[in-house]
Backbone as a chain_set.jsonl record, in Angstrom:
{"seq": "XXXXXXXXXXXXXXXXXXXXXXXXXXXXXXXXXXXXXXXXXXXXXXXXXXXXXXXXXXXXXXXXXXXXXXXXXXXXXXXXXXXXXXXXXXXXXXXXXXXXXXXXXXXXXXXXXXXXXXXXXXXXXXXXXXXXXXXXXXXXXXXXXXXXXXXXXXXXXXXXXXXXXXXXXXXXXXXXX", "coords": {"N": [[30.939, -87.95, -68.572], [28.126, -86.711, -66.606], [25.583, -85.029, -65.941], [23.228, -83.343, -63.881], [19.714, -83.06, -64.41], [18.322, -80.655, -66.16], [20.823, -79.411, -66.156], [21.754, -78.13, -68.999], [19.58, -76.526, -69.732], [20.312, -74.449, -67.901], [22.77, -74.068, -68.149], [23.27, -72.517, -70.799], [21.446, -70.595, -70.301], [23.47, -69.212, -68.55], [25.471, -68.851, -69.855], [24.589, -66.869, -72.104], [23.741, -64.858, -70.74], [25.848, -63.75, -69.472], [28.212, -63.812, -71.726], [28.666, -61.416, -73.061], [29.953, -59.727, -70.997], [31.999, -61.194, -69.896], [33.183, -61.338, -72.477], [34.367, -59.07, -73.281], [35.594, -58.609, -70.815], [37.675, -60.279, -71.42], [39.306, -59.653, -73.502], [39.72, -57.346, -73.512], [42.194, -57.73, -71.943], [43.686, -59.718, -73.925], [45.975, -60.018, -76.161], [44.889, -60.592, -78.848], [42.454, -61.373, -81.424], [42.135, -64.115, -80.872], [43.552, -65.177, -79.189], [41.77, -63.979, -76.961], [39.331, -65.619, -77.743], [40.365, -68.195, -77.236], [40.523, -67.832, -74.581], [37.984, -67.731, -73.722], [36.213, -70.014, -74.269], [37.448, -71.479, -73.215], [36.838, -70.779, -70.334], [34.075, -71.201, -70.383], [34.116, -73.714, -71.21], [35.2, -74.407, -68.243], [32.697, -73.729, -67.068], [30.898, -75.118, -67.611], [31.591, -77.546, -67.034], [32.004, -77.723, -64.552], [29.165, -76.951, -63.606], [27.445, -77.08, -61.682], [28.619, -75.795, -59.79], [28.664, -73.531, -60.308], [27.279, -70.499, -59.299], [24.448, -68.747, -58.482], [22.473, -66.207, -59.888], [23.786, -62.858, -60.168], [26.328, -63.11, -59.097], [27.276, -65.27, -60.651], [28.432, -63.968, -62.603], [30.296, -62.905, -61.47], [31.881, -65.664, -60.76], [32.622, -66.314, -62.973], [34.481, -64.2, -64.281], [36.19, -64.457, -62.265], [37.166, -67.456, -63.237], [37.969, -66.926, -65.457], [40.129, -64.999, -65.297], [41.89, -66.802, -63.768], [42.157, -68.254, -66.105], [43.529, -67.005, -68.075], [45.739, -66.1, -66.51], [46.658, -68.989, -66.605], [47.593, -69.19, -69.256], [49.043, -67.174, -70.025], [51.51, -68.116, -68.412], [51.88, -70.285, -69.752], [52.487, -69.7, -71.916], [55.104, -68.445, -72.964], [56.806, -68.041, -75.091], [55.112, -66.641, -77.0], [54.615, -64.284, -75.912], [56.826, -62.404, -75.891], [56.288, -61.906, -78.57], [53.916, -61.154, -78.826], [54.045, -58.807, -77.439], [56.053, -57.183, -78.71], [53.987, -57.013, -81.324], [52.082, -55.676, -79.578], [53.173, -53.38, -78.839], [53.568, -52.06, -81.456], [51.159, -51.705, -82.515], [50.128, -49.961, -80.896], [51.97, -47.706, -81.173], [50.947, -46.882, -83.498], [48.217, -46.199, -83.747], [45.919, -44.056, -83.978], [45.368, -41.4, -81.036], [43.05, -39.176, -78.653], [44.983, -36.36, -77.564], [46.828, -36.005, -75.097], [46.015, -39.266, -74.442], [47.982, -40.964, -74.516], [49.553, -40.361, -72.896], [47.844, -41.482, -70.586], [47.716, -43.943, -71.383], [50.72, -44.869, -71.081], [51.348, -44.263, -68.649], [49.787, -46.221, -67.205], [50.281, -48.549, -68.179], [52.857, -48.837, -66.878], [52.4, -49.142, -64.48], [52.358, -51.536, -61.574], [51.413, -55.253, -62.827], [49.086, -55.886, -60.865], [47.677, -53.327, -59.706], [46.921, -52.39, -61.935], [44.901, -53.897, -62.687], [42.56, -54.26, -60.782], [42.36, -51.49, -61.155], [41.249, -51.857, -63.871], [39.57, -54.168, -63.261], [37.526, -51.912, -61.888], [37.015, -49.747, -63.826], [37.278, -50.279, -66.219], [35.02, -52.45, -66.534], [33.198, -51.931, -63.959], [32.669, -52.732, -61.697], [32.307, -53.038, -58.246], [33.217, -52.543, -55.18], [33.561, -54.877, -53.557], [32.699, -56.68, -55.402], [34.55, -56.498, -56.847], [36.425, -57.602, -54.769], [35.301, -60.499, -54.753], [36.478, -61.494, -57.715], [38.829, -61.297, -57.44], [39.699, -62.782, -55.178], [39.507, -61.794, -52.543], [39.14, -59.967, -49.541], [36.404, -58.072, -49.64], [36.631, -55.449, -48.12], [39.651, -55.229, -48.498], [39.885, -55.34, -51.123], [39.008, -52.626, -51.965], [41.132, -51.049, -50.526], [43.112, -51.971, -52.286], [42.072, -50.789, -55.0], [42.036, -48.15, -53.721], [45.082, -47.725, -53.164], [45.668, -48.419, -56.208], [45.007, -46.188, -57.249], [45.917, -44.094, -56.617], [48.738, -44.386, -56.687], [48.578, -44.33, -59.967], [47.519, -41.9, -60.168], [49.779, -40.679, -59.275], [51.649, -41.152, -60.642], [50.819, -40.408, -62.962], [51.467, -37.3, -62.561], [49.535, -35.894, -61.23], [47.669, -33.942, -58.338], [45.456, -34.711, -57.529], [43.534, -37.391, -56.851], [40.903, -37.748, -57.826], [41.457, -36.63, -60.443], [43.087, -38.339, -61.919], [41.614, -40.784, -62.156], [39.378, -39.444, -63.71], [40.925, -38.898, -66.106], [41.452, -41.942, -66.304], [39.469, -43.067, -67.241], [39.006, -41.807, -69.724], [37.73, -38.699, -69.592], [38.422, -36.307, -68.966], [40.607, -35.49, -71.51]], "CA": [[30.53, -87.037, -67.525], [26.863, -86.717, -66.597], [25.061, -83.314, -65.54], [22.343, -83.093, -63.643], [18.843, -82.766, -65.164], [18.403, -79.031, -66.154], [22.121, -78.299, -66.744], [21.965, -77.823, -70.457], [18.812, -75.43, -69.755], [21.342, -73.379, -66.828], [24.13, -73.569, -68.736], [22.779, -71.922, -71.307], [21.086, -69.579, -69.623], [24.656, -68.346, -67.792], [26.046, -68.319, -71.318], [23.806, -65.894, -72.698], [23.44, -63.983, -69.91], [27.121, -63.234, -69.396], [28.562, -63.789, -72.802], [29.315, -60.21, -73.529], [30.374, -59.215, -69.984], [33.258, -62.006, -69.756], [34.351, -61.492, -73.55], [34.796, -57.66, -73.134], [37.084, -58.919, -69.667], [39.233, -60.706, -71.996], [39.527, -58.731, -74.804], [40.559, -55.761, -73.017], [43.369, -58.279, -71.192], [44.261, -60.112, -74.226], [46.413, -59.432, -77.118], [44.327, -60.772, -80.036], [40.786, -61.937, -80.856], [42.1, -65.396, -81.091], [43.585, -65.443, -77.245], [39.859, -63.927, -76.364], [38.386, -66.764, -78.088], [40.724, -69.063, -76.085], [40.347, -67.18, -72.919], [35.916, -67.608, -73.692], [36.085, -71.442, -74.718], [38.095, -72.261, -71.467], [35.953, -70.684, -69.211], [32.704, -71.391, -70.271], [33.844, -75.052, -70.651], [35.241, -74.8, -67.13], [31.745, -73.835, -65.935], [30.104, -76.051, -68.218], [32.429, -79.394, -66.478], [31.608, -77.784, -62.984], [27.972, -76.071, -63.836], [26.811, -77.237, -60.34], [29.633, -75.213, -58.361], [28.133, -72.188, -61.121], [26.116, -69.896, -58.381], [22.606, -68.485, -58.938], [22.382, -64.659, -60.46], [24.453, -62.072, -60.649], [27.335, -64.253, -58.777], [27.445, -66.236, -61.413], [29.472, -63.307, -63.579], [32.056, -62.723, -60.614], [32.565, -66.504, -60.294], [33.114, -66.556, -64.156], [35.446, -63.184, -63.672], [37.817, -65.201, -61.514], [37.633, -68.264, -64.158], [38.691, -66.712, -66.928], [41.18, -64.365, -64.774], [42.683, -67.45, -63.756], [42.793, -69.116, -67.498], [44.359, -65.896, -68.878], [47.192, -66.467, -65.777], [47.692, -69.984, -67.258], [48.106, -68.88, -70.911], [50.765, -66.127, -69.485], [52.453, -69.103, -67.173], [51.994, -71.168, -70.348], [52.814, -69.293, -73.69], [56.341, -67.861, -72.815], [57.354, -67.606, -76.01], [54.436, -66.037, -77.645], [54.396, -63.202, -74.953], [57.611, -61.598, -77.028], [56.132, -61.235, -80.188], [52.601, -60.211, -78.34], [54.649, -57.703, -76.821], [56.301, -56.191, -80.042], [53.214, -56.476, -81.933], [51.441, -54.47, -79.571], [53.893, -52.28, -79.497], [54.131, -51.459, -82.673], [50.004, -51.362, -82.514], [50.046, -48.793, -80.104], [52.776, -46.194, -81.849], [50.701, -46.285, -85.463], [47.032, -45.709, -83.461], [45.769, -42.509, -83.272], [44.795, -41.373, -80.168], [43.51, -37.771, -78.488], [46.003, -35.865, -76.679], [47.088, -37.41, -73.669], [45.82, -40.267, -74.106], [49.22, -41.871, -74.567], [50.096, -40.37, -71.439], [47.573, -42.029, -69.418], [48.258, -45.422, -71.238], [51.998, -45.169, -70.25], [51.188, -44.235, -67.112], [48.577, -47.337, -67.32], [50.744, -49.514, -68.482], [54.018, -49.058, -66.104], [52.021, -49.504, -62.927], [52.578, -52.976, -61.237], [50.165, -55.876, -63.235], [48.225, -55.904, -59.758], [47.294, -52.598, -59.773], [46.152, -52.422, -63.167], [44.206, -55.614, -62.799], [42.146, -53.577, -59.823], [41.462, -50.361, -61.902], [40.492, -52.303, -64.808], [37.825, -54.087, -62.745], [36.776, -51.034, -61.447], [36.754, -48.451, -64.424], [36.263, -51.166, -67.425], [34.193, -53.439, -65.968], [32.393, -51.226, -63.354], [33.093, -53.607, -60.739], [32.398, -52.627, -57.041], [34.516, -53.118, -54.003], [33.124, -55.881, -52.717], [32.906, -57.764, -56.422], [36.357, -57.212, -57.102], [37.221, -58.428, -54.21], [35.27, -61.726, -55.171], [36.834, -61.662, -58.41], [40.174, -61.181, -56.963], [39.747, -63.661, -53.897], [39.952, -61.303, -51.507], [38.1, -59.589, -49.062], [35.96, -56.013, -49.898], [38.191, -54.182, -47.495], [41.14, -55.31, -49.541], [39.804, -54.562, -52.379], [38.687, -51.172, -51.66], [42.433, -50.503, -50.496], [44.135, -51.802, -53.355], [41.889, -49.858, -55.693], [42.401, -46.629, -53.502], [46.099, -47.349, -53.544], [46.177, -48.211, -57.52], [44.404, -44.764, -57.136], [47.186, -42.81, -55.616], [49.979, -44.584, -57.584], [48.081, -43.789, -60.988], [47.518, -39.839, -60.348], [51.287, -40.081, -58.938], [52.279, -41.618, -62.391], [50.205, -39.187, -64.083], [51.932, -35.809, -61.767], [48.221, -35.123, -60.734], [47.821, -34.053, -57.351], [44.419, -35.285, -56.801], [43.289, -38.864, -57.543], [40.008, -37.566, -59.062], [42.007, -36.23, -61.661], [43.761, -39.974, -62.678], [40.282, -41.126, -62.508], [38.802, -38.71, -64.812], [42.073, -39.668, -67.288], [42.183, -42.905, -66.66], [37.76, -42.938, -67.874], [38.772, -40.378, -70.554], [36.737, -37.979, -69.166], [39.167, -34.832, -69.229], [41.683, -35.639, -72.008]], "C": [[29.02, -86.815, -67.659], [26.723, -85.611, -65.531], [23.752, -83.729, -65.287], [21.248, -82.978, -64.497], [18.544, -81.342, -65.141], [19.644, -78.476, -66.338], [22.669, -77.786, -67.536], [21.48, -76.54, -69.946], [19.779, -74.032, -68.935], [22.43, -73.233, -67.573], [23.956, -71.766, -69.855], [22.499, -70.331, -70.826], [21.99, -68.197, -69.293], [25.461, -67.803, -69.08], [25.772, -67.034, -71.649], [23.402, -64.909, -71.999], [24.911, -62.922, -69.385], [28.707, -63.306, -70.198], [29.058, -62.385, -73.085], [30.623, -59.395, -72.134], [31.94, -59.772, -70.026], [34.149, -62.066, -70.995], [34.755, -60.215, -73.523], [35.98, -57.805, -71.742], [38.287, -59.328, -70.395], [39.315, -60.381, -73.195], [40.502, -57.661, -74.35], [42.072, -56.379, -72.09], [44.448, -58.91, -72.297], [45.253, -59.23, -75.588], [46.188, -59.253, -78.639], [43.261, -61.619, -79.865], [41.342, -63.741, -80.829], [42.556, -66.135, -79.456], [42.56, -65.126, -76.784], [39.536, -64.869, -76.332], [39.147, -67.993, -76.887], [40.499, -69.165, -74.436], [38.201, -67.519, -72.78], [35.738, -69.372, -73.882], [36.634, -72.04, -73.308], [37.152, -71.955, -70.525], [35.199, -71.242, -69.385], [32.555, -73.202, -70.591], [34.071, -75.761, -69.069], [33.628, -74.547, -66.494], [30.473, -74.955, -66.604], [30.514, -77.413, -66.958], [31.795, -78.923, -64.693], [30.234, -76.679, -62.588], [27.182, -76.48, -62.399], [27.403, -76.777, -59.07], [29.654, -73.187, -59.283], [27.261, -71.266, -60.062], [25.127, -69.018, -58.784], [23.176, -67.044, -59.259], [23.364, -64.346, -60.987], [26.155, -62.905, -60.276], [27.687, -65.011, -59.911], [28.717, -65.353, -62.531], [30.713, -63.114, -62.711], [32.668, -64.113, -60.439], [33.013, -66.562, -61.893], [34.388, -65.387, -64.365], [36.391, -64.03, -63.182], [37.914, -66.088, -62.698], [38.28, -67.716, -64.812], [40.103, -65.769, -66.715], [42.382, -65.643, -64.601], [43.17, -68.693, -65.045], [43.632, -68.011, -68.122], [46.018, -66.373, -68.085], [47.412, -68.012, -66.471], [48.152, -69.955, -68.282], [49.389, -67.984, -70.312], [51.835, -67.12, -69.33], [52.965, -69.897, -68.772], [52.657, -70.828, -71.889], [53.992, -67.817, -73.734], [56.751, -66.615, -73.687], [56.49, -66.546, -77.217], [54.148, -65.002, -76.928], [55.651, -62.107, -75.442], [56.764, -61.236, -78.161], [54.534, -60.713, -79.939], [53.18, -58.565, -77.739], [55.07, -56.986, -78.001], [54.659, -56.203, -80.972], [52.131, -55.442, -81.088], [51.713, -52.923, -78.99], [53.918, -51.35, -80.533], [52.164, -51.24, -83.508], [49.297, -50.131, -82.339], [50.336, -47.439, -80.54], [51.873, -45.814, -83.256], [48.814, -45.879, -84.476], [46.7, -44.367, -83.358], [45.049, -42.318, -81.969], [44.295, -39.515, -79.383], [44.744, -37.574, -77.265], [45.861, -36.109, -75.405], [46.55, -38.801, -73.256], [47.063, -41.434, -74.492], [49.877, -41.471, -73.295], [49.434, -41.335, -70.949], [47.669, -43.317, -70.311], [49.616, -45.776, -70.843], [52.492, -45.018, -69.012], [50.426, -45.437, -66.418], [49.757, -48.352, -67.142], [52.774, -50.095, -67.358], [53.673, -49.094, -64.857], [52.048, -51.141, -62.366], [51.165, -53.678, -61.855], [48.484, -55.947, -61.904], [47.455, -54.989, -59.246], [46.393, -51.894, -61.28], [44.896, -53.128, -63.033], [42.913, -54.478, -62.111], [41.417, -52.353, -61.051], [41.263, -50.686, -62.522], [39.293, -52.801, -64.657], [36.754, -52.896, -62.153], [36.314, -50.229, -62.583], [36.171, -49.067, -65.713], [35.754, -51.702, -67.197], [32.875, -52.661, -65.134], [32.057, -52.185, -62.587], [32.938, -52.809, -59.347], [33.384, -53.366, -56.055], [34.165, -54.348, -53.728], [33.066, -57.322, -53.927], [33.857, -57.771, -57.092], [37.048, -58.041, -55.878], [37.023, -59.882, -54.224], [35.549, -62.538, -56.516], [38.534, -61.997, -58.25], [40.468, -62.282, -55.753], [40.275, -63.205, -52.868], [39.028, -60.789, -50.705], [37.442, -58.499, -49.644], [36.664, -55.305, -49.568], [39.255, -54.249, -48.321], [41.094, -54.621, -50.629], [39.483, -53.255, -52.73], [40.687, -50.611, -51.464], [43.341, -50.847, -51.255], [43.802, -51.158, -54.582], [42.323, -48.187, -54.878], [44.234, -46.364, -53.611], [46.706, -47.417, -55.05], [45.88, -46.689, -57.797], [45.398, -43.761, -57.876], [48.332, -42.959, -56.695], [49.832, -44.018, -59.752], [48.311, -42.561, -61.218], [49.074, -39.265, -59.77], [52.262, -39.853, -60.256], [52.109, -40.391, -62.938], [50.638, -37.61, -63.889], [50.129, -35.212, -62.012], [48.559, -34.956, -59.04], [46.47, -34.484, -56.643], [43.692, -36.507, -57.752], [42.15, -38.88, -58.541], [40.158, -37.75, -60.124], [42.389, -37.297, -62.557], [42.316, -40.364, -62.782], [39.533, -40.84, -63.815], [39.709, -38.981, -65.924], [41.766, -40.781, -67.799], [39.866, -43.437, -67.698], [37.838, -42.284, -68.984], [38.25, -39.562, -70.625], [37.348, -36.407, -69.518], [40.55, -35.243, -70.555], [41.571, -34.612, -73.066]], "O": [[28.59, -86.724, -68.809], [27.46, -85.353, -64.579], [23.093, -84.347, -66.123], [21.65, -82.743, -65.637], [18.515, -80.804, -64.034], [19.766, -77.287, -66.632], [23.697, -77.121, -67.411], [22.227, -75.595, -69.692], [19.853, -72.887, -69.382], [23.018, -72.152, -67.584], [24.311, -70.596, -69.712], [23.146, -69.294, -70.969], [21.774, -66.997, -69.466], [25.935, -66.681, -69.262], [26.598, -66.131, -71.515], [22.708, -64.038, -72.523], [24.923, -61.737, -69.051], [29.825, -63.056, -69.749], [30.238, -62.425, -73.435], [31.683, -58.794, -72.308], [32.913, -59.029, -70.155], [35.296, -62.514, -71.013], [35.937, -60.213, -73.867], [37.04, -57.18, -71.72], [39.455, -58.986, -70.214], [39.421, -61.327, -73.976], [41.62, -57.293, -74.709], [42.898, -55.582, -71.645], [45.659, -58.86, -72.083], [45.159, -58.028, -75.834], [46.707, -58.474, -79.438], [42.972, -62.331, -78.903], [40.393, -64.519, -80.734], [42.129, -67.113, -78.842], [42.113, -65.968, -76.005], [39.312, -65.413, -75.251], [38.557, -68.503, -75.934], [40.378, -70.023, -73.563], [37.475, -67.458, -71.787], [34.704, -69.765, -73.342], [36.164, -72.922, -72.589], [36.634, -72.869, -69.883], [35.161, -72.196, -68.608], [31.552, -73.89, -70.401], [33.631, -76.821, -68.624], [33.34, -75.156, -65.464], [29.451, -75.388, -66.073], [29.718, -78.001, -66.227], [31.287, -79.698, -63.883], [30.204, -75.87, -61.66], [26.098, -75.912, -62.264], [27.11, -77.024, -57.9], [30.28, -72.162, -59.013], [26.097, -71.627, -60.239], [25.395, -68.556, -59.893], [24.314, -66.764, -58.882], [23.948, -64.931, -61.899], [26.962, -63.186, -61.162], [28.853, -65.395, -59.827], [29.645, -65.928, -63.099], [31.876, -63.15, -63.112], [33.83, -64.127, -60.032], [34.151, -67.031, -61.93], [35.438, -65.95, -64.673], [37.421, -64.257, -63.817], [38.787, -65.672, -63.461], [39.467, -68.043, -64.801], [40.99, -65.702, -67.566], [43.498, -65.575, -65.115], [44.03, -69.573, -65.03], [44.58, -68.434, -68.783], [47.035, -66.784, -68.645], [48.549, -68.159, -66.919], [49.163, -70.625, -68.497], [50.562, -68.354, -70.272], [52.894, -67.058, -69.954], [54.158, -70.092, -69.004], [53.163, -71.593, -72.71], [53.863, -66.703, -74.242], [56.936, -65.405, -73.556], [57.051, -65.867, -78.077], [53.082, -64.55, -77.345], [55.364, -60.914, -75.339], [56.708, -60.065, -78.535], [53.988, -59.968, -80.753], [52.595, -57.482, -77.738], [54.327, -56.057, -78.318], [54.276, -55.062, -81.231], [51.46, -54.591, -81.673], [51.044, -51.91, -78.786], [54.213, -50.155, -80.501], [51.931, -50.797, -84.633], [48.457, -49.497, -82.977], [49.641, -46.425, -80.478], [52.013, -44.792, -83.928], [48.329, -44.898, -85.038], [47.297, -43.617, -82.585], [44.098, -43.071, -81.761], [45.13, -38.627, -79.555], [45.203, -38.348, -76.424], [44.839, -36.384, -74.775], [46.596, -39.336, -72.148], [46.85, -42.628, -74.701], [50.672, -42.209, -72.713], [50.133, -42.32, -70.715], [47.735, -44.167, -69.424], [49.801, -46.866, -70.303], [53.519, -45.391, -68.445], [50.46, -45.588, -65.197], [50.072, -48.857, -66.065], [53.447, -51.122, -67.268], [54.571, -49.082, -64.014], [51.558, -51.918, -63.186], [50.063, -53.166, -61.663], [47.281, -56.025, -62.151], [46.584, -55.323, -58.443], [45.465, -51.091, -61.378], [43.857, -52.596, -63.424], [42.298, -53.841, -62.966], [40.316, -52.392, -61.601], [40.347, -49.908, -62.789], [38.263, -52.482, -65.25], [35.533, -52.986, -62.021], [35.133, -49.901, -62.475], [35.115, -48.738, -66.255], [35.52, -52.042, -68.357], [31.726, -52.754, -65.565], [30.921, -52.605, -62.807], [33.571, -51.754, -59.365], [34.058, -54.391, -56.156], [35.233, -54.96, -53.735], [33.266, -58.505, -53.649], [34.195, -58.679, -57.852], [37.944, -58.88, -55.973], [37.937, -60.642, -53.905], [35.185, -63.699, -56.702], [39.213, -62.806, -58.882], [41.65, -62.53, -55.515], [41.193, -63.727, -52.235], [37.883, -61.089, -51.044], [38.232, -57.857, -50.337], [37.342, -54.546, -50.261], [39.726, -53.231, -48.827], [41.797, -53.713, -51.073], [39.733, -52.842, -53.863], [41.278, -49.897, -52.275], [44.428, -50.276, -51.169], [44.715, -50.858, -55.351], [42.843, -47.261, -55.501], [44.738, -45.3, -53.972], [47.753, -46.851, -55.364], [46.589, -46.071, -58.591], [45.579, -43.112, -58.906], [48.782, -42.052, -57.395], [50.691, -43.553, -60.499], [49.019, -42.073, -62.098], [49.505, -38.112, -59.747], [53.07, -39.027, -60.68], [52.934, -39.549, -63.292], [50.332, -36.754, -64.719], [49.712, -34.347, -62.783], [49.441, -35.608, -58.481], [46.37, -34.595, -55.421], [43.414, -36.508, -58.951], [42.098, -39.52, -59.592], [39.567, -38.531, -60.869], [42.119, -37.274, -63.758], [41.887, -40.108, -63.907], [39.178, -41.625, -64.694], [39.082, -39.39, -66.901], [41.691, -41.041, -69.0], [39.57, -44.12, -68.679], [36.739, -42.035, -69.479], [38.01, -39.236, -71.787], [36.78, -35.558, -70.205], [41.655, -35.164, -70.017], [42.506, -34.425, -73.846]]}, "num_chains": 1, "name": "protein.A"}
């Protein structure tokens, strides 16, 4: 395979420029640093193999956002059987952590909301993702994405018996706990 002249120098560049951004995405998705590392080696060789379909700036972290969103979905699709014993161990992660008060509410309120709604407030609240760059993380429009964060919103502070979405907000940020 042969790369353009300058695509070491760009690669690079995108590396080091969005190296922390894209391993903090899959960290906070995966279940151990060693699926991170898998989830960071895939991407950044997928944009390495197609570093000329990589887009200029800030773009360049939402098109890596979808990559690695959609290598995490093939590890899921792909590692069945290791999704049991990811599941009990972080289970059994979760119950020995300490955490402050209520903050095991709002992760079980977190954690029993449909994956699609999660997905959404995670780009928004860990990430700090706007409407318009989740929705190009998500492959959707802005509008969409604006209304499936306002309805992970709703369903969140419903979870949580808040009556105003602020309130799940401020939870789900740890802001009031």
């Amino acid at each position: 395979m042969t790369h353009p002249p300058g695509a070491r120098d760009r690669f690079e560049a995108i590396y080091n420029a969005h190296y922390p951004a894209i391993h903090q995405y899959a960290a906070r998705r995966t279940d151990s640093p060693e699926d991170t590392a898998d989830v960071m080696s895939e991407t950044f060789l997928t944009a390495w193999r197609r570093i000329a379909d990589v887009p200029d700036g800030d773009a360049a972290r939402l098109w890596l956002y979808g990559v690695a969103r959609r290598v995490m979905a093939n590890q899921r699709r792909g590692h069945s059987r290791r999704a049991g014993l990811a599941e009990r161990l972080k289970d059994e992660s979760s119950a020995t952590r300490p955490g402050p008060d209520g903050l095991d509410r709002v992760r079980e309120a977190f954690g029993d909301l449909p994956v699609r709604d999660r997905e959404v407030l995670a780009l928004a609240f860990w990430e700090g993702l706007t409407g318009p760059e989740i929705g190009k993380v998500l492959g959707c429009t802005a509008t969409a994405a604006r209304i499936r964060l306002h309805r992970a919103r709703r369903r969140l502070a419903k979870a949580l018996g808040l009556t105003e979405e602020g309130q799940a907000i401020a939870e789900l940020r740890g802001e009031s706990l």
